[in-house]
C-alpha positions as CSV (number, residue, x, y, z in Angstrom):
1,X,6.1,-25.6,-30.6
2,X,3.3,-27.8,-28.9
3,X,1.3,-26.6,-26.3
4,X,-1.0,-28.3,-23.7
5,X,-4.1,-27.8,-24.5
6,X,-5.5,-28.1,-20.8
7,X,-3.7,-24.8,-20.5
8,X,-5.2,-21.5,-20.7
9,X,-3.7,-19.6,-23.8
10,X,-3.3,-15.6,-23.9
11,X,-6.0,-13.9,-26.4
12,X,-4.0,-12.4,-29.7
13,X,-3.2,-9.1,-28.8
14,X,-6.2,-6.2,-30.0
15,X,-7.4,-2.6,-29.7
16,X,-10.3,-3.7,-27.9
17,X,-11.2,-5.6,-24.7
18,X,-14.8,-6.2,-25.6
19,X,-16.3,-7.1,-28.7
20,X,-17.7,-4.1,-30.1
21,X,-20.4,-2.3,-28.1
22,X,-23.4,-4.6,-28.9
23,X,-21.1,-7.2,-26.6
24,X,-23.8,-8.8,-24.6
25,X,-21.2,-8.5,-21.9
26,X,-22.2,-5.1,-21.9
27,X,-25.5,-5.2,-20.4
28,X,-24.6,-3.8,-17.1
29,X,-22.9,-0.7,-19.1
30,X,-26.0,0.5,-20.9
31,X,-28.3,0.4,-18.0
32,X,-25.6,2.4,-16.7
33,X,-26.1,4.7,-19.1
34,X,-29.6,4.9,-19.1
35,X,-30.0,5.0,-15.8
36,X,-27.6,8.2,-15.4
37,X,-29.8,10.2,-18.1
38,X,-32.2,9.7,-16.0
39,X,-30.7,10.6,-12.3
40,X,-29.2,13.7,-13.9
41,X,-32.4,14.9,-14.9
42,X,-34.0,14.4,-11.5
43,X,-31.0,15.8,-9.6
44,X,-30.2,18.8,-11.8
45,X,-32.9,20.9,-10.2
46,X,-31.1,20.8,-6.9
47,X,-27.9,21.6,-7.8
48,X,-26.2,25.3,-8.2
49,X,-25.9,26.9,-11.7
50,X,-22.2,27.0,-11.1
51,X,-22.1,23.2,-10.1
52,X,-23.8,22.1,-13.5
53,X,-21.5,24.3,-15.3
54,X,-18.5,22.9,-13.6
55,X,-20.3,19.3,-14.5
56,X,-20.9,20.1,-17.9
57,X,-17.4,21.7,-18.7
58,X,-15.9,18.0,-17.4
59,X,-18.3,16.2,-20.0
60,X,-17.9,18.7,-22.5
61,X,-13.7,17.8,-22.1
62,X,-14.5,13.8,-22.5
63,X,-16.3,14.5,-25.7
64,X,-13.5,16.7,-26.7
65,X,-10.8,14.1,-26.5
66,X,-12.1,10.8,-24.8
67,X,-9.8,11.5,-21.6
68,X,-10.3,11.5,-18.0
69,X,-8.2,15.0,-18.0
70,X,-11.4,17.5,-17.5
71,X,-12.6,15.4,-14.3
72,X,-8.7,15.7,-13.0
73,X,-8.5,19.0,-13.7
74,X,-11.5,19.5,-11.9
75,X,-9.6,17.1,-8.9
76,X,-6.9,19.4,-9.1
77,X,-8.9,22.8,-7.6
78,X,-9.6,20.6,-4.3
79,X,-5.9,19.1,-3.8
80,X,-3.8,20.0,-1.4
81,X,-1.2,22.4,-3.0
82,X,2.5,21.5,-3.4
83,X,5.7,23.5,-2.7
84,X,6.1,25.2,-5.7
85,X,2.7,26.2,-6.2
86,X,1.3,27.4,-2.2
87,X,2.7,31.5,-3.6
88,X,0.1,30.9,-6.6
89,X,-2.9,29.7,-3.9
90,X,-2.1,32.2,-1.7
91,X,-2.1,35.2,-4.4
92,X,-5.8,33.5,-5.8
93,X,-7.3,33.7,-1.8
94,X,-5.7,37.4,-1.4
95,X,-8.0,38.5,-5.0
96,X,-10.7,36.6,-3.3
97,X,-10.1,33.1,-4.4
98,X,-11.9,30.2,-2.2
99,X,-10.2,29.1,0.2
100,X,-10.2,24.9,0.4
101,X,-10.7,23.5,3.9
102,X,-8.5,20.7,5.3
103,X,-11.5,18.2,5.0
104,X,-12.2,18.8,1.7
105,X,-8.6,18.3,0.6
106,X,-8.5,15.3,2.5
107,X,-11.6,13.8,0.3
108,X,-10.1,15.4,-2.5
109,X,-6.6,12.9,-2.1
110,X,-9.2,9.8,-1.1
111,X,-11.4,10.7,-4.3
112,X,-8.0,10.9,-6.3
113,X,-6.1,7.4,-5.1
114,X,-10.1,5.8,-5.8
115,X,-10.8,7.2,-9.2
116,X,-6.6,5.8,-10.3
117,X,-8.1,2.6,-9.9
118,X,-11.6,3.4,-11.1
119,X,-9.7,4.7,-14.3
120,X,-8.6,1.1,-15.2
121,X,-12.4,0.1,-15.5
122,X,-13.2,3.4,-18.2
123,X,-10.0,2.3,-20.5
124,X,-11.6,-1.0,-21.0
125,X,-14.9,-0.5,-20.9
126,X,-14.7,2.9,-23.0
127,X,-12.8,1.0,-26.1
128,X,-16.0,-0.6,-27.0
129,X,-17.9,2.6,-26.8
130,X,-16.7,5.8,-26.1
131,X,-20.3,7.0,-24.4
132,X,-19.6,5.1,-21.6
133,X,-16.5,7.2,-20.5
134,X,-18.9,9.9,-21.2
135,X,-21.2,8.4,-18.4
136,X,-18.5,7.9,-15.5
137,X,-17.4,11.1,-16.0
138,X,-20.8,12.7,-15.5
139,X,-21.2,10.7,-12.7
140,X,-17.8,11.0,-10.7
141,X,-17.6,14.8,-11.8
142,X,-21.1,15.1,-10.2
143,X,-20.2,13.7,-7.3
144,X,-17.3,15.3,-6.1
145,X,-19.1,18.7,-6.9
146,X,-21.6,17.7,-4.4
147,X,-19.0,16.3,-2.1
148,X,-16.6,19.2,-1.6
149,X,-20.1,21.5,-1.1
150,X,-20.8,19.7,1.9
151,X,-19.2,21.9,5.0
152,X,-18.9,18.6,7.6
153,X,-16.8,15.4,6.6
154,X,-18.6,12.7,5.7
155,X,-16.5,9.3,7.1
156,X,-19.2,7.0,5.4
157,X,-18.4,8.1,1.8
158,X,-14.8,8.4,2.3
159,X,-14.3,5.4,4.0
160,X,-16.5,3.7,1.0
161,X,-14.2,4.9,-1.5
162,X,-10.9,3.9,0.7
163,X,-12.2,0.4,0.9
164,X,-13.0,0.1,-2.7
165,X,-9.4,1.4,-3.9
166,X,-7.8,-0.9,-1.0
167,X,-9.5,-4.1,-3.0
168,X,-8.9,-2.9,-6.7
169,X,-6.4,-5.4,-8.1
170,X,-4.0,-3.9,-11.2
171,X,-6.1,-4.0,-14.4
172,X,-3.6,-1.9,-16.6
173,X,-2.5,-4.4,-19.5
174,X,-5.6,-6.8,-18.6
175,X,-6.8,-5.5,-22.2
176,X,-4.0,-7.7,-24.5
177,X,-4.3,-10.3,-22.1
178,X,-7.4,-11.9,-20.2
179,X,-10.4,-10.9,-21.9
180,X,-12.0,-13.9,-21.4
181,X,-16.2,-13.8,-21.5
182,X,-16.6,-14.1,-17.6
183,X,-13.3,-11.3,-16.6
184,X,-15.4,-9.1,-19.6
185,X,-18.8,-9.8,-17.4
186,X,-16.5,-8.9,-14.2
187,X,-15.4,-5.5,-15.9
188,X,-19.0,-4.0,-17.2
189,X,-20.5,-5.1,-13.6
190,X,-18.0,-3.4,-11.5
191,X,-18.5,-0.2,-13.9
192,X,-22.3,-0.1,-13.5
193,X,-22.1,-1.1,-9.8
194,X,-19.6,1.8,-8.9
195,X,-21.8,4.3,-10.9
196,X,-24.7,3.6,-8.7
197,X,-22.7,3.4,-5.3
198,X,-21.7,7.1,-7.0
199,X,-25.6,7.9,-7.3
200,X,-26.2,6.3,-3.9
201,X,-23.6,8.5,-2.2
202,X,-25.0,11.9,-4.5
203,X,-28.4,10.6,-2.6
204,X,-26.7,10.6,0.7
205,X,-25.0,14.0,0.4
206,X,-28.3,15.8,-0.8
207,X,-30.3,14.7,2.3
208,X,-30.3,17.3,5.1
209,X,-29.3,15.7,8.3
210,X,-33.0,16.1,9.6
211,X,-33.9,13.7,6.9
212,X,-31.1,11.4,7.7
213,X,-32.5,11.5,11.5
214,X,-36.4,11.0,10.0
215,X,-35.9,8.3,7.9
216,X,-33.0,6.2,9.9
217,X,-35.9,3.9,11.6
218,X,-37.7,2.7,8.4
219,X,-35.3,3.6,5.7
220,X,-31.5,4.3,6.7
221,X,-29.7,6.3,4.1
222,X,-26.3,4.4,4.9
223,X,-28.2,1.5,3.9
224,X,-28.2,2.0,0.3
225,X,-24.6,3.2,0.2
226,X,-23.4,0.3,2.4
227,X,-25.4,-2.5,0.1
228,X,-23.8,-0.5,-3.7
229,X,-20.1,-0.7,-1.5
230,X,-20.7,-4.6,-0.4
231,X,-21.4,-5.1,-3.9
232,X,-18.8,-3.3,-5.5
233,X,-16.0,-5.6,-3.0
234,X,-17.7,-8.9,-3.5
235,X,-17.2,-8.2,-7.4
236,X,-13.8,-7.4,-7.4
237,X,-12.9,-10.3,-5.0
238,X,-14.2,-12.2,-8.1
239,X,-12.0,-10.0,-10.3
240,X,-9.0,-10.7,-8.4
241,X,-9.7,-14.5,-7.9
242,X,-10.1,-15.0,-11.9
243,X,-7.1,-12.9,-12.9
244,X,-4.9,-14.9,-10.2
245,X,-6.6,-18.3,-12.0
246,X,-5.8,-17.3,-15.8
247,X,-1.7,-15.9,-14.3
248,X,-1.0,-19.1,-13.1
249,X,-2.2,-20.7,-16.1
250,X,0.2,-18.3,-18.1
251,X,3.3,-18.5,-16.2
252,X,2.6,-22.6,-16.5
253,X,2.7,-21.9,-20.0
254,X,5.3,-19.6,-19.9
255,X,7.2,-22.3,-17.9
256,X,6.2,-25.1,-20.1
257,X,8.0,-22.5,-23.1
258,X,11.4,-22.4,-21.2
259,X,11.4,-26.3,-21.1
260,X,11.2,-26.2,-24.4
261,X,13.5,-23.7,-25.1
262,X,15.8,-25.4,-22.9
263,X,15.4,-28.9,-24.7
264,X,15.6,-27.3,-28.5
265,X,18.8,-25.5,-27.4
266,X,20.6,-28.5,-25.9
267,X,19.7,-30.5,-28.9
268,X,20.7,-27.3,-31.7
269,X,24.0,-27.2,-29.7
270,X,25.9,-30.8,-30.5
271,X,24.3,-30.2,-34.1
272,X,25.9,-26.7,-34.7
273,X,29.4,-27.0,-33.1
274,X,31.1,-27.7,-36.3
275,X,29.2,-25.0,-38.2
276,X,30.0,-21.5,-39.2
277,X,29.8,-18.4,-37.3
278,X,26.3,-18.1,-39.2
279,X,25.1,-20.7,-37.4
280,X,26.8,-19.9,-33.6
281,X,24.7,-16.6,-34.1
282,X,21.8,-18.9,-34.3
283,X,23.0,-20.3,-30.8
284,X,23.1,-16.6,-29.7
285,X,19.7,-16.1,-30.8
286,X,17.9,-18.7,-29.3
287,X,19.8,-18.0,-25.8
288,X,18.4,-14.3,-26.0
289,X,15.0,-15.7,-26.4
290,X,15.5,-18.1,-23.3
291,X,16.6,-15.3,-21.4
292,X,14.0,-13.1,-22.5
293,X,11.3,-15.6,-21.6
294,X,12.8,-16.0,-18.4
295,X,12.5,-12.6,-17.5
296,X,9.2,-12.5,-18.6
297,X,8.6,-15.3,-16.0
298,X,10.1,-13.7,-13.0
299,X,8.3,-10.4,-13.7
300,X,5.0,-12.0,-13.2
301,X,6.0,-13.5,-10.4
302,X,7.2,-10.6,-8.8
303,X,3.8,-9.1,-9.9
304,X,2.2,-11.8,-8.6
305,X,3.7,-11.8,-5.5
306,X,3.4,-7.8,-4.6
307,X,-0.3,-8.3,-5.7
308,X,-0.8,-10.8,-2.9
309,X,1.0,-8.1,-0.7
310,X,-1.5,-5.4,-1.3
311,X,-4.1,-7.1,-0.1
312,X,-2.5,-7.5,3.1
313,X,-2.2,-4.3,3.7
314,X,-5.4,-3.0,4.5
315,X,-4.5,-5.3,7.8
316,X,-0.8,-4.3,8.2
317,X,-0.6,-0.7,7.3
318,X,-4.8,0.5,7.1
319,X,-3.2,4.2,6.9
320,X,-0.6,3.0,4.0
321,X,2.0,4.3,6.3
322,X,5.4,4.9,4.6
323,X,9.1,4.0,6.5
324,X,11.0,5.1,4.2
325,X,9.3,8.9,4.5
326,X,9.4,8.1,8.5
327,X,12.8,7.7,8.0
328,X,13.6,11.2,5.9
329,X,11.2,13.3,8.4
330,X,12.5,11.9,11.2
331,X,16.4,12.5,10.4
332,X,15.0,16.5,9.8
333,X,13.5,16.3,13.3
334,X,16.0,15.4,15.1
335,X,18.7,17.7,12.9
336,X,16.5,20.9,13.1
337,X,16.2,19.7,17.2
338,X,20.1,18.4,17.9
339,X,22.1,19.2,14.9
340,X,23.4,22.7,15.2
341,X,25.5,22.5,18.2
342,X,28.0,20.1,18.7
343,X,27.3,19.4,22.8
344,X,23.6,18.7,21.4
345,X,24.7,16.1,18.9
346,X,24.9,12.2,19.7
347,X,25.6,9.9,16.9
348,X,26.5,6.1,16.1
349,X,30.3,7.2,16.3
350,X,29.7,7.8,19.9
351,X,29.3,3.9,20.7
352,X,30.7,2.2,18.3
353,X,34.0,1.5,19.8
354,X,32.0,0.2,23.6
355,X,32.5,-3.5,23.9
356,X,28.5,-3.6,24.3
357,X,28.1,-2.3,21.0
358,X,31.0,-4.6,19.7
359,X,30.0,-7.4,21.5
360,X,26.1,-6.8,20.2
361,X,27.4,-6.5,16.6
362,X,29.8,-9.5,16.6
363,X,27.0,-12.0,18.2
364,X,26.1,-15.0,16.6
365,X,23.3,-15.7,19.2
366,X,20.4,-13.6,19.8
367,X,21.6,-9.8,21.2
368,X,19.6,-7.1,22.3
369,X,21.6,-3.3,23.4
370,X,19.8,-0.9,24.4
371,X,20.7,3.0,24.3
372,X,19.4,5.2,28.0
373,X,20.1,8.7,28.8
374,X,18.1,11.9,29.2
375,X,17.5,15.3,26.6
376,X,18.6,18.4,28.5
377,X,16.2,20.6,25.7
378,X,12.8,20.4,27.1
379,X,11.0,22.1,24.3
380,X,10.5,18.8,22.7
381,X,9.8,15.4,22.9
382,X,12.4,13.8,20.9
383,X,15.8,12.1,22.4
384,X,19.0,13.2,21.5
385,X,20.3,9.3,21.7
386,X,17.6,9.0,18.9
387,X,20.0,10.1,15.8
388,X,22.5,7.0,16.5
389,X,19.3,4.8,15.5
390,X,18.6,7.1,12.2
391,X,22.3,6.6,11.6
392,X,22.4,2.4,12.3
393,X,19.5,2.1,9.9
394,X,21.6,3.7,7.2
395,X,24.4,2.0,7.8
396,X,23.1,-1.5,8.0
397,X,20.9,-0.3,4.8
398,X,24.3,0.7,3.0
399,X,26.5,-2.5,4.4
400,X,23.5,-6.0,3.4
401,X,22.0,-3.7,0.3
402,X,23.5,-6.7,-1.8
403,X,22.7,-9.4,0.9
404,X,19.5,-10.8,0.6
405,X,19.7,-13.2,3.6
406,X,19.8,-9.8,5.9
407,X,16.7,-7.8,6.5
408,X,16.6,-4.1,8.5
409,X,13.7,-3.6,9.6
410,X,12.9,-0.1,12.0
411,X,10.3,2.0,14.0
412,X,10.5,5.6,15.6
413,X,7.4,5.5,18.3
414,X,7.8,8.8,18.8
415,X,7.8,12.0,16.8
416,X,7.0,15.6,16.8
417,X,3.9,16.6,15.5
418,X,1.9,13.4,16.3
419,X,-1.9,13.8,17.1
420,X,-1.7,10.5,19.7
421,X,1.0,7.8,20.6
422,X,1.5,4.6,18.8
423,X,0.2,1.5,20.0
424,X,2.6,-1.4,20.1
425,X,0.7,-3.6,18.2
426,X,1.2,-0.7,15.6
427,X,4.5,-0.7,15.6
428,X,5.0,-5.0,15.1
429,X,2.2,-4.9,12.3
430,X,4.7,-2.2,10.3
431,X,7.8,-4.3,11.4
432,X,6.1,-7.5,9.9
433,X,4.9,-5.3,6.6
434,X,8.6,-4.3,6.1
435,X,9.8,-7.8,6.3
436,X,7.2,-8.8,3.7
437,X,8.1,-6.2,1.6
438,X,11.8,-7.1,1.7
439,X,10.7,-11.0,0.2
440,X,7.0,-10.7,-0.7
441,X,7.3,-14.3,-3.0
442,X,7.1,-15.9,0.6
443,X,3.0,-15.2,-0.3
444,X,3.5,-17.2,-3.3
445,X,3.2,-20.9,-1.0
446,X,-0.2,-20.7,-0.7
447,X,-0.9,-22.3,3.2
448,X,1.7,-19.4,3.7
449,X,-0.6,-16.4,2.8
450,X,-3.5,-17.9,3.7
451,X,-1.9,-18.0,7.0
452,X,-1.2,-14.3,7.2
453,X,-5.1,-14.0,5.9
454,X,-6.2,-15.8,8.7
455,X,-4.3,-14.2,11.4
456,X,-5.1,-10.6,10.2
457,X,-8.6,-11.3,10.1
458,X,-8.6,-12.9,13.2
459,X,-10.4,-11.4,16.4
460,X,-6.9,-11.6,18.6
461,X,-5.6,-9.1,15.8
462,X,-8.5,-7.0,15.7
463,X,-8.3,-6.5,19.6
464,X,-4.4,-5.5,18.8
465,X,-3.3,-8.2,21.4
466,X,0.4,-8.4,21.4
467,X,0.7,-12.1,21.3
468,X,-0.6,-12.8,17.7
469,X,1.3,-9.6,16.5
470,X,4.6,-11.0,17.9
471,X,3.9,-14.4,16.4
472,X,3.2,-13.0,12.9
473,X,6.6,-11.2,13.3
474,X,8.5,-14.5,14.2
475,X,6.8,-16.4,11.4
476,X,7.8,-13.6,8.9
477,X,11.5,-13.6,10.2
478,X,11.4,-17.2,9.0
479,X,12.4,-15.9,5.6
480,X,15.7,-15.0,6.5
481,X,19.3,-15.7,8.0
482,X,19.8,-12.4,10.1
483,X,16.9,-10.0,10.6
484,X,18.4,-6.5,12.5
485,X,15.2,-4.9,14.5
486,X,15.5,-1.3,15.5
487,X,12.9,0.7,17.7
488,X,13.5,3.7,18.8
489,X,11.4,5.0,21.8
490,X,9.2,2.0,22.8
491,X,8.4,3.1,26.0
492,X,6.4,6.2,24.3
493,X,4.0,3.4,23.1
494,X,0.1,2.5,24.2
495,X,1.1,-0.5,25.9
496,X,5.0,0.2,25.1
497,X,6.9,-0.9,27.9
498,X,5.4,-4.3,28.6
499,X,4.9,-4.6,25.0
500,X,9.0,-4.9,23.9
501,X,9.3,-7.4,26.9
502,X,6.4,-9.6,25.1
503,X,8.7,-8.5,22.2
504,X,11.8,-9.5,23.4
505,X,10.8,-12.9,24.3
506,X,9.2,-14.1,21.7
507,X,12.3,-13.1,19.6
508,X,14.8,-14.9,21.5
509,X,13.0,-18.0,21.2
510,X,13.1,-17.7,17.1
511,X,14.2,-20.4,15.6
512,X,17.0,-20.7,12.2
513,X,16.9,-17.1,12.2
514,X,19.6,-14.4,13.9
515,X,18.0,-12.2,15.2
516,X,19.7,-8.4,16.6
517,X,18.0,-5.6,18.7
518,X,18.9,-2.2,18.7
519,X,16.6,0.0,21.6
520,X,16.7,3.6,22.4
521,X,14.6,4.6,25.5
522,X,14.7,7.8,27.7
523,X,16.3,7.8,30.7
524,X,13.0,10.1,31.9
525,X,10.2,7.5,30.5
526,X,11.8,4.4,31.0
527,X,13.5,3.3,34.5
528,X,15.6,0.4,36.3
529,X,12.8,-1.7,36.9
530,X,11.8,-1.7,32.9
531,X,14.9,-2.3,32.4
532,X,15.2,-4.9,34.3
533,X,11.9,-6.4,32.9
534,X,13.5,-6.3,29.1
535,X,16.9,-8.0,30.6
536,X,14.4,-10.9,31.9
537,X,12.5,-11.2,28.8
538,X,15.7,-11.3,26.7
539,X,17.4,-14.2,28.5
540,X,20.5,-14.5,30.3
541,X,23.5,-13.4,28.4
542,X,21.2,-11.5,25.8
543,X,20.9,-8.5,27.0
544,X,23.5,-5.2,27.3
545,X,22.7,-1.7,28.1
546,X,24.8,2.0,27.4
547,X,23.3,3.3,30.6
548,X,23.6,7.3,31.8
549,X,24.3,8.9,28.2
550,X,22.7,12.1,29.3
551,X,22.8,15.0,27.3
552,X,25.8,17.8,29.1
């Protein structure tokens, strides 16, 4: 089969990413290692017996097996405990085990989620020589020692390692694939360069905060930590921007295959009608290889495509917030608040034979409905009309799972346990990440994501005005036929009550896209005159309410 040779080829699949340790790619890697030796030796003398024990024991394991398992096992001791192992933690603090502080844990999960991305970098770089693994280890063991040691949090090193793991792109497989000479100068930077951001940060910890305070004039300790990070991000921009290049010049290939395919099947056809079954196997063949090729195609485009995502969503969701585990702890919520007596329990059932709700459902235009009434129990925040929104999301969910022309998109403003309210412009940047989610290979036209790149980065988002928020809502709708918007609570919101008018009114002007909107507000938060404000921003016609559904 011919190929063009003006495209770029995959690399014949090996054990190896570099060539052999001497690689002259590898440069950055053994200054990394010699320049380790040497900051262990001059920070040893500082350090506690039991840390260099704890150290050594994590090297010792690398050496053992060339795994990352001693450093995770090490990880472990700091994580936050689950269910079925709290009895365990609390029998070890009862015989005098350490206790680990909320902070700590905290670093401990940001430490974790950094070094599964960090861990891509060893496999590659640790094939040409296992020492190198040997290195990191030392390094990142060393550091979180030092780290959890501390008593105070430390937002510059954690925030450091959040914004490195934010702008790692997916590595795993890059080994068979792309090891091209500048992607293999890419790799063995961004391992030395995170080595010394790790030394810069061991630097940081070690200084007493009188130090800090001396030398912040002259010689500011952030300094050094801030330049290692900068340089870590600009690398692996580089990384990402050569790894999208060589894709699209695979799937072309890839494509250019299927053509082929396509023309050497059509011609094979006419040829092999008359023959045996033999040769209608052959037919058979050949189609399995089309479709197998296919596939091969669309997965990288969905990989593509969900790699474009990620990198919004440092802008969208910066706390990597989660609606379908909203969704779960929410339903609990409101069942451990609502669902044990039947007087307290409101559901969907309840309206769904009011001509608003029919008329809102049936609507071919634009339709907004909005849920009022007031919670007798005052021991909590939540409203009792809340559960008919829980149980519109899972119907909707259940009735378009198959309909890809029909998003569901959802936000509860307001639950129990919250340390501050929402803002609004919260809220819209979780609705738009939804819809992107739902049809991410929108990114794929490139004026489209640089569009979204532009607006997230823009000063109007970074202020959180509502405007460009609602804008980057409507353009996401665009996507679809029939987008169904459910917010529960607005009025709870920063900014909440004027902020679902703005809301409101820029949806209703949304053009080739249907767009429904469920609202449940407290008949305590939100009164006649905001009311009467949403009806305006709505539009005539557009707007019905299930007023006085107090709780009895």
């Amino acid at each position: 089969m011919a190929t063009d040779p003006d495209t770029p080829q995959p690399l014949k699949r090996r054990d190896t990413f570099f060539n052999g340790s001497n690689d002259p790619a590898l440069q950055p890697a053994h200054e990394a290692t010699s320049s380790q030796r040497k900051f262990w030796k001059s920070i040893r003398k500082d350090l506690k017996k039991d840390d260099i024990k704890r150290v050594d024991a994590v090297v010792q394991s690398y050496e053992n097996d060339h795994t990352i398992a001693g450093l995770e096992s090490l990880l472990a001791e700091y994580l936050p405990a689950a269910e079925d192992e709290k009895n365990k933690l609390y029998d070890r603090r009862e015989k005098g085990g350490k206790q680990v502080s909320t902070h700590v844990q905290k670093f401990a999960k940001t430490f974790a989620d950094f070094l599964g991305c960090y861990s891509q970098v060893l496999e590659l770089v640790k094939t040409a020589d296992n020492q190198f693994g040997g290195v990191a280890v030392q390094t990142l063991s060393l550091l979180l020692v030092v780290a959890v040691n501390k008593s105070g949090k430390e937002e510059l090193i954690e925030n450091s390692l959040l914004k490195i793991k934010h702008n790692f792109p997916r590595l795993r497989g890059l080994r068979n694939i792309y090891p091209t000479p500048k992607m293999q100068e890419l790799v063995a930077q961004v391992y030395e360069d995170v080595l010394v951001f790790a030394q810069r940060a061991i630097e940081y910890y070690k200084r007493s905060a009188w130090a800090r305070v001396w030398k912040a004039i002259s010689e500011p300790p952030q300094l050094s930590v801030q330049i290692a990070v900068d340089k870590i991000l600009d690398e692996l921009a580089e990384v990402k921007d050569e790894t999208n290049f060589l894709l699209n010049g695979r799937v072309h290939k890839l494509e250019h295959d299927v053509e082929q395919v396509k023309t050497m099947l059509e011609d094979q056809k006419h040829v092999l009608e008359d023959q045996h079954e033999e040769d209608q196997q052959r037919i058979s063949n050949m189609q399995k290889e089309l479709r197998s090729v296919q596939s091969g195609v669309g997965q990288i485009k969905r990989n593509h495509s969900e790699e474009l995502l990620s990198t919004l969503q440092e802008g969208l969701l910066p706390d990597q917030f989660l609606c379908t585990e909203q969704l779960e702890d929410y339903r609990g919520q409101l069942q451990a608040r609502f669902g044990r007596k039947a007087s307290t329990k409101f559901g969907l059932a309840q309206i769904m034979n009011q001509d608003a709700y029919q008329r809102w459902q049936q609507s071919k235009t634009f339709q907004t409905l909005v849920l009022r009434g007031r919670t007798r129990v005052s021991n909590t925040a939540l409203s009792w009309l809340s559960q008919a929104a829980v149980e519109l999301v899972d119907k909707l969910k259940h009735d378009f799972a198959q309909d890809k022309t029909t998003a569901v998109i959802y936000h509860f403003c307001k639950r129990e346990g919250m340390t501050e309210d929402d803002h609004m412009h919260t809220t819209l940047s979780r609705l738009v990440y939804q819809l992107l989610q739902a049809r991410p290979s929108v990114l794929d036209e490139r004026s489209t994501y640089a569009s979204y790149t532009s607006q997230l980065e823009s000063a109007s988002w970074q202020k959180r005005q509502l405007k460009t928020a609602c804008k980057l809502l409507v353009d996401a709708m665009s996507a679809f036929e029939t987008v169904y918007v459910v917010i529960d609570r607005p009025e709870t919101c920063k900014g909440g009550k004027g902020g679902l008018a703005k809301i409101l009114e820029a949806l209703q002007q949304a053009e080739g896209v249907l767009v429904k909107v469920f609202v449940v507000a407290d008949g305590d938060e939100a009164d006649d005159a905001d009311l009467n404000d949403w009806r305006d921003a709505a539009g005539e016609g557009a707007f019905e309410v299930l007023d006085g559904l107090d709780q009895r």
